[in-house]
LOBAFI-263984 format. One record per residue (C-alpha): residue number from 1; residue in three letters; x, y, z. Coordinates in Angstrom, 3 decimals. Layout:
BEGIN
resi:NUM, resn:ALA, xx:X, yy:Y, zz:Z
...
END
This chain:
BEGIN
resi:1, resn:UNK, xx:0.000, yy:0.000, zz:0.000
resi:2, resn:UNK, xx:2.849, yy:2.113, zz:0.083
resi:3, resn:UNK, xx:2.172, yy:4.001, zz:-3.403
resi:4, resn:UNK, xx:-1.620, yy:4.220, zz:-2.829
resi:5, resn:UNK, xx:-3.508, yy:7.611, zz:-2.481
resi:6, resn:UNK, xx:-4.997, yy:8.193, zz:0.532
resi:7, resn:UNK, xx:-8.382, yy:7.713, zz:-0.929
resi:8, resn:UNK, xx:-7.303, yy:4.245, zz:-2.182
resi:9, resn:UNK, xx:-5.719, yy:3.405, zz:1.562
resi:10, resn:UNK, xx:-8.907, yy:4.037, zz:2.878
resi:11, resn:UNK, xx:-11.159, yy:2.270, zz:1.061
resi:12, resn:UNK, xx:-9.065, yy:-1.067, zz:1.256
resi:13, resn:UNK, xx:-8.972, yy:-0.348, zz:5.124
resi:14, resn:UNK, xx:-12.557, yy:-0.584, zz:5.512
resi:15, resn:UNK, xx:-12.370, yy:-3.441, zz:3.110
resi:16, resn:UNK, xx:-10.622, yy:-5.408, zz:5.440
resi:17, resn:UNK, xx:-12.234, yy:-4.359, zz:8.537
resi:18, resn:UNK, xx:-15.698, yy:-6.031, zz:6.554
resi:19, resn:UNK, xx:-17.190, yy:-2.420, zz:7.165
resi:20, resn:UNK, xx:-19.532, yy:-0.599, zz:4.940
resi:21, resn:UNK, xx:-19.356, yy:2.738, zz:4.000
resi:22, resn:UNK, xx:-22.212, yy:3.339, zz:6.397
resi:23, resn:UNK, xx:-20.827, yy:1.631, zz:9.423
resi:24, resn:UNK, xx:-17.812, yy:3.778, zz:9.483
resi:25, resn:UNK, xx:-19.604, yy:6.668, zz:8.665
resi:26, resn:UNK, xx:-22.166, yy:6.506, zz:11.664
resi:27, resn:UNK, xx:-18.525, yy:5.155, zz:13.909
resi:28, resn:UNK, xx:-17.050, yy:8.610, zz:13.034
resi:29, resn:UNK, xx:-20.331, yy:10.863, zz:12.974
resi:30, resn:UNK, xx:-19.570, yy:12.069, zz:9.585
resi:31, resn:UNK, xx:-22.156, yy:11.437, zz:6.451
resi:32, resn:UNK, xx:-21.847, yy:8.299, zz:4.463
resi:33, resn:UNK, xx:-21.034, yy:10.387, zz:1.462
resi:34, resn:UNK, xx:-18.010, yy:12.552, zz:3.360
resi:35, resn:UNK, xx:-16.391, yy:8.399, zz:3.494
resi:36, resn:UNK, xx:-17.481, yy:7.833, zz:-0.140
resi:37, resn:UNK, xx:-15.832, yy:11.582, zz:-1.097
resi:38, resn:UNK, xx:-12.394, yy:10.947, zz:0.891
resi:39, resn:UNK, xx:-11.975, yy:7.019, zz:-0.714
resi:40, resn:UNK, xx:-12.545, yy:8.539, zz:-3.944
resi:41, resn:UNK, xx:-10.167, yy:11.346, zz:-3.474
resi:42, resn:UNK, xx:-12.939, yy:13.555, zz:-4.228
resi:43, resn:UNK, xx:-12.175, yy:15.348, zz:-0.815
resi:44, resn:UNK, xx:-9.882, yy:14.611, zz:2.751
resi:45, resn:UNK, xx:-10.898, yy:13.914, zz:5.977
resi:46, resn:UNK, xx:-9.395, yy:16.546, zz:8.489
resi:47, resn:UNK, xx:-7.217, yy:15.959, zz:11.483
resi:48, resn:UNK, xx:-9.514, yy:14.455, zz:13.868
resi:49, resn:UNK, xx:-11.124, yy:12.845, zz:11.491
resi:50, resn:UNK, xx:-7.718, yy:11.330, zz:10.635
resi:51, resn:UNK, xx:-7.371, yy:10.463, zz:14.069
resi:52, resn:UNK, xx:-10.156, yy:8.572, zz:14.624
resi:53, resn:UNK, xx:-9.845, yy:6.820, zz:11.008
resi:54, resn:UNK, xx:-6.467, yy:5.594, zz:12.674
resi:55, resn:UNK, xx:-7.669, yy:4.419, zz:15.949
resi:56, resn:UNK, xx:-10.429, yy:2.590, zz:13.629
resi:57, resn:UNK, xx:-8.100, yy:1.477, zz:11.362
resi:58, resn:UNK, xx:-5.479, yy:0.329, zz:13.966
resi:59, resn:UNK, xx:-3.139, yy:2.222, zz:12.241
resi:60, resn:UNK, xx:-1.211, yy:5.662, zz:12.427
resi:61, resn:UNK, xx:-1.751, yy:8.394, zz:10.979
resi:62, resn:UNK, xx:1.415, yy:8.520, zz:9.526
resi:63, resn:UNK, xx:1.072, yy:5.537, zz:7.669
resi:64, resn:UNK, xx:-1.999, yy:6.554, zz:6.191
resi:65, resn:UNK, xx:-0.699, yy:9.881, zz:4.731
resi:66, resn:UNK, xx:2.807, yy:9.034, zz:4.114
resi:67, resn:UNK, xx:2.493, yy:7.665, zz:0.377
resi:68, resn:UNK, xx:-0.111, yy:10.838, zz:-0.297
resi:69, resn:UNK, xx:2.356, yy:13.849, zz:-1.590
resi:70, resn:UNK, xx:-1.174, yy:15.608, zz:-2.999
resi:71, resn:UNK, xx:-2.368, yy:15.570, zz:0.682
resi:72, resn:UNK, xx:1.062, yy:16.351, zz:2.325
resi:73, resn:UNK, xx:1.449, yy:19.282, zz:0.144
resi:74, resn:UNK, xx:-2.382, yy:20.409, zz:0.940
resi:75, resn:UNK, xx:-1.487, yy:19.729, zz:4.551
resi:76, resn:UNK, xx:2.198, yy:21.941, zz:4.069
resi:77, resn:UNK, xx:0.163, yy:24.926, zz:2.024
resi:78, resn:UNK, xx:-2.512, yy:24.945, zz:4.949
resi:79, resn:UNK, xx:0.129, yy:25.073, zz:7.554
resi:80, resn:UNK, xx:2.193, yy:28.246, zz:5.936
resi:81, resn:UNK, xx:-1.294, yy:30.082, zz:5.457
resi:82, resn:UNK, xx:-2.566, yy:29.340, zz:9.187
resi:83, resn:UNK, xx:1.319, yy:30.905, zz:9.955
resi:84, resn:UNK, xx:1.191, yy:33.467, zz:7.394
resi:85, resn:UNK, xx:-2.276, yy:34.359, zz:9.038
resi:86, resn:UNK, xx:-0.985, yy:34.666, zz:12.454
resi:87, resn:UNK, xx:2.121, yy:36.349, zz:11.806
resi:88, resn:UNK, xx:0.264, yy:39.513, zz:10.833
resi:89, resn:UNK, xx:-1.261, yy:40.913, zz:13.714
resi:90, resn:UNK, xx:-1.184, yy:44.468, zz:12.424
resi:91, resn:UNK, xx:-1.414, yy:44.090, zz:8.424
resi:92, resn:UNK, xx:-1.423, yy:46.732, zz:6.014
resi:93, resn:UNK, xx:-5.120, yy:47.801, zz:5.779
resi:94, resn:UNK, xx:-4.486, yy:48.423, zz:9.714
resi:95, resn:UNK, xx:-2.091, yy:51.357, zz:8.751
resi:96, resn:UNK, xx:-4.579, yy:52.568, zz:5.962
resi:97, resn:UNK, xx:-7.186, yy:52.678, zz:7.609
resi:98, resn:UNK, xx:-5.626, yy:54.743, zz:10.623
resi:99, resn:UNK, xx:-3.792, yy:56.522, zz:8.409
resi:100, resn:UNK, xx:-7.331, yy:57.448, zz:6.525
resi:101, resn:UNK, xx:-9.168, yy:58.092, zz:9.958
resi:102, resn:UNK, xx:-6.467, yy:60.373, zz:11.025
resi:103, resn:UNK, xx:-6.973, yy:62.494, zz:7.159
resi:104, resn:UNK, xx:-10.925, yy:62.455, zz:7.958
resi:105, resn:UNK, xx:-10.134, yy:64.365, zz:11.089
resi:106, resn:UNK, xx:-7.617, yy:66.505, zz:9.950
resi:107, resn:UNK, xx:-9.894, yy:67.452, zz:7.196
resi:108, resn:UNK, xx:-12.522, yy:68.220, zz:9.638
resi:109, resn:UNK, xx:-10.635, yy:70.517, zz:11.953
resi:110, resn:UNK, xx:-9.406, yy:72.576, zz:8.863
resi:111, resn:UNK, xx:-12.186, yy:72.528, zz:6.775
resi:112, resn:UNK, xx:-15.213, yy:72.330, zz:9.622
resi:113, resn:UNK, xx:-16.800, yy:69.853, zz:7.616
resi:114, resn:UNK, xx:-18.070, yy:66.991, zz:9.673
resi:115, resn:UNK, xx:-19.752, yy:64.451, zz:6.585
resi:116, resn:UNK, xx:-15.897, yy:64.570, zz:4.807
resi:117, resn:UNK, xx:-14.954, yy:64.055, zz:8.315
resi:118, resn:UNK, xx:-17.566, yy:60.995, zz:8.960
resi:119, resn:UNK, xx:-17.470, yy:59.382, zz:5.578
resi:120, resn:UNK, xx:-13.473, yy:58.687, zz:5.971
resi:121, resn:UNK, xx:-13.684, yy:57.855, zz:9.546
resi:122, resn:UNK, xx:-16.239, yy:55.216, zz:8.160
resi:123, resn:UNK, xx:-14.381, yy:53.859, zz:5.447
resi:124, resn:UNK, xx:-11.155, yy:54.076, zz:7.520
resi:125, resn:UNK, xx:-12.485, yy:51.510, zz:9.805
resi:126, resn:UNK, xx:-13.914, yy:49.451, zz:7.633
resi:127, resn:UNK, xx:-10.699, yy:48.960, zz:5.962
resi:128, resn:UNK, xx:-9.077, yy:48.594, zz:8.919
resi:129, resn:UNK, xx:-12.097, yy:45.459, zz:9.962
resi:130, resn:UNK, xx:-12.513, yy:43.915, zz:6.227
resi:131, resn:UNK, xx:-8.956, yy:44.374, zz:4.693
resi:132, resn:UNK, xx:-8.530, yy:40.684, zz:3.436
resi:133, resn:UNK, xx:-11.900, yy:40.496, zz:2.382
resi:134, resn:UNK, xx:-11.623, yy:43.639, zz:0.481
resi:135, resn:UNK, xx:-8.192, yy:42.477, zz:-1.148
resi:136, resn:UNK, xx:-9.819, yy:38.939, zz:-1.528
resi:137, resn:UNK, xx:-12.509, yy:40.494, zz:-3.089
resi:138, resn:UNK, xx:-10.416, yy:42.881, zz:-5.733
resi:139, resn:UNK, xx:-8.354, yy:39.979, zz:-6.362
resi:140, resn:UNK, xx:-11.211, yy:38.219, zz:-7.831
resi:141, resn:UNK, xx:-12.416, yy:41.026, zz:-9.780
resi:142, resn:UNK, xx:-9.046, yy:41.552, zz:-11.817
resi:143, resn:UNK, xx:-9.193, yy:37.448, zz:-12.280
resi:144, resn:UNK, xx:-13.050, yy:38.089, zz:-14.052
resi:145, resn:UNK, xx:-11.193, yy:41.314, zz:-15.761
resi:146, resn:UNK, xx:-8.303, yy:39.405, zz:-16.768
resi:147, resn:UNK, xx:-10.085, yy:35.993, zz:-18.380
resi:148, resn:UNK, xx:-12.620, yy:38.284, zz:-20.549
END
């Protein structure tokens, strides 16, 4: 089994346990269709799903993921994002945003006019809350632009 996908390992696990897609399904508390998606590689199970597939199994975890280099590189991109994700406490839409607040007041005081004033205050803190999702969301935009 050692050049097997991890789909494939699974399936010929519950083979030789005699189980049914079912039986393991309601022994993990997933749906019947999550087991049929991971043996077909259609999907993976996550971490404590892994974990209980391996105390099922009688098996480690290690052994079922080893001869998967699809699912250790999924596993290796999802690690570097989760980092990635908490090294930046204070990411750039942080700075813009302040940096945008701080121009909505200082237009204010010069200028007296508080809706200038409000509307950057506003969309200073917004960037400052939605900054990914803004970014996520332009990204996606130029992709549309850019396959027309």
């Amino acid at each position: 089994m050692s050049c097997l996908k991890l789909g494939e390992q699974l399936q010929r696990l519950r083979e030789a346990k005699n189980m049914s897609r079912e039986e393991l399904a309601q022994q993990m508390n997933v749906s019947r269709q999550a087991v049929y998606k991971w043996e077909n590689n259609k999907g993976y199970p996550g971490i404590q799903n892994l974990l209980k597939i391996s105390e099922i199994y009688e098996t480690t975890i290690d052994e079922l993921i080893k001869s998967d280099s699809i699912f250790q590189d999924k596993i290796n991109i999802d690690e570097n994002k989760k980092k990635d994700d908490d090294d930046e406490i204070l990411h750039p839409g942080f700075y813009i945003g302040i940096g945008i607040i701080f121009l909505g007041i200082f237009l204010g005081l010069i200028f007296g006019n508080l809706i200038i004033s409000t509307a950057l205050n506003i969309v200073g803190t917004l960037i400052i809350c939605f900054y990914k999702d803004i970014l996520k969301l332009f990204r996606n935009v130029i992709k549309d632009f850019n396959q027309q």
